[in-house]
C-alpha positions in Angstrom: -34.3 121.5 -4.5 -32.1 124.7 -4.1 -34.2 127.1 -6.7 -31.6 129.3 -7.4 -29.1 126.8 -8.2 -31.6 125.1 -10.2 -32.7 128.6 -12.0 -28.8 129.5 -12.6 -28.5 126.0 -14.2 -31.0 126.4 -16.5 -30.1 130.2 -17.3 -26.0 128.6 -17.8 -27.4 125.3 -20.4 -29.6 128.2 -22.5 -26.6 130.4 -22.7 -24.1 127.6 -23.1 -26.5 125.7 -25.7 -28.7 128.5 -27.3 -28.2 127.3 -30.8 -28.5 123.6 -30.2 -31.5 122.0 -30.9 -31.7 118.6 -29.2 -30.7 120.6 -25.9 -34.0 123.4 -26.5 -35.9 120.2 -26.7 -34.8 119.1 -23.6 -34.7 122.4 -21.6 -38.5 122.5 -23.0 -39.4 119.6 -21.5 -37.6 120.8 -18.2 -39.5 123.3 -18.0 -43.2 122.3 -19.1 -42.2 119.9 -15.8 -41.5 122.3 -13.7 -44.4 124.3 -14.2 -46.2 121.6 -12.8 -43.8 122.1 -9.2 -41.8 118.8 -10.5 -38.3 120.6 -10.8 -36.5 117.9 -9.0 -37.7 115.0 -12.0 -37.4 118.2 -14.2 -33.8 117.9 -13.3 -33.5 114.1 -13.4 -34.5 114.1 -16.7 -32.7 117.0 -18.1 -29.5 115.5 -17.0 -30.3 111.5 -18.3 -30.9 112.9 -21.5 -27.8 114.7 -21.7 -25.7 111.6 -21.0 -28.0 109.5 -23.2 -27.5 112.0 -25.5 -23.7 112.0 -24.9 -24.1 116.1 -24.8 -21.0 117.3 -22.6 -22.0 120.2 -20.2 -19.8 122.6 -18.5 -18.0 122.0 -15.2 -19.5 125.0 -14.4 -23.0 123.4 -14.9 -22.2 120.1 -13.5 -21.5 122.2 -10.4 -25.0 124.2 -10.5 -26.5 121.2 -11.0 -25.0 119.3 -8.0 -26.3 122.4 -6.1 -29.6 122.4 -7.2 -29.6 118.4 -5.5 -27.7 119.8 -2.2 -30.7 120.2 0.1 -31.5 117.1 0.1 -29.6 114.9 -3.0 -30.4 111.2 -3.0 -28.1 108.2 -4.0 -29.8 108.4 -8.2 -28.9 112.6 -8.1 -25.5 111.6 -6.7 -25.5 109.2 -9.2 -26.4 111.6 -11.9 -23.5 114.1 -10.5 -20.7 111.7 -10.8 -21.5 110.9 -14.2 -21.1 114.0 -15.3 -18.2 115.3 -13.8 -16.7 112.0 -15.4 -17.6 114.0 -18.8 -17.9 117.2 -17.9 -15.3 120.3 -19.9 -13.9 123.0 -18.5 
């Protein structure tokens, strides 16, 4: 996990979402996650709920995100990623 890409994510979905509820929600459970050193599941689940949630995210953020993974991404982050960028805004 690449922490400042992962911290720069998180600060980027606050910013871009800081009125949004169900996102909070999830960016709380994120982080209650992480506390525990779990940032990569942090991540995981941050980003299923989103598309479970059909919530579309920046390109910007897709692009954090797929550099938080970079160090060492596996074929369900990669996964993740390209689902995403299929939805993602500009």
């Amino acid at each position: 996990m690449v922490k400042d890409a992962y911290d720069m994510f998180f600060k980027n979905i606050s910013m871009q979402f800081h009125d949004d509820s169900l996102v909070n929600a999830l960016v709380e459970d994120a982080e209650e996650l992480a506390k525990y050193g779990e940032k990569r599941v942090a991540l995981e689940n941050f980003l299923e709920n989103v598309l479970a949630n059909e919530v579309t995210i920046s390109k910007e953020a897709v692009t954090l995100a797929e550099k938080a993974f970079s160090d060492a991404p596996n074929d369900y982050d990669i996964e993740l990623i390209n689902e995403l960028k299929k939805n993602d805004v500009t």
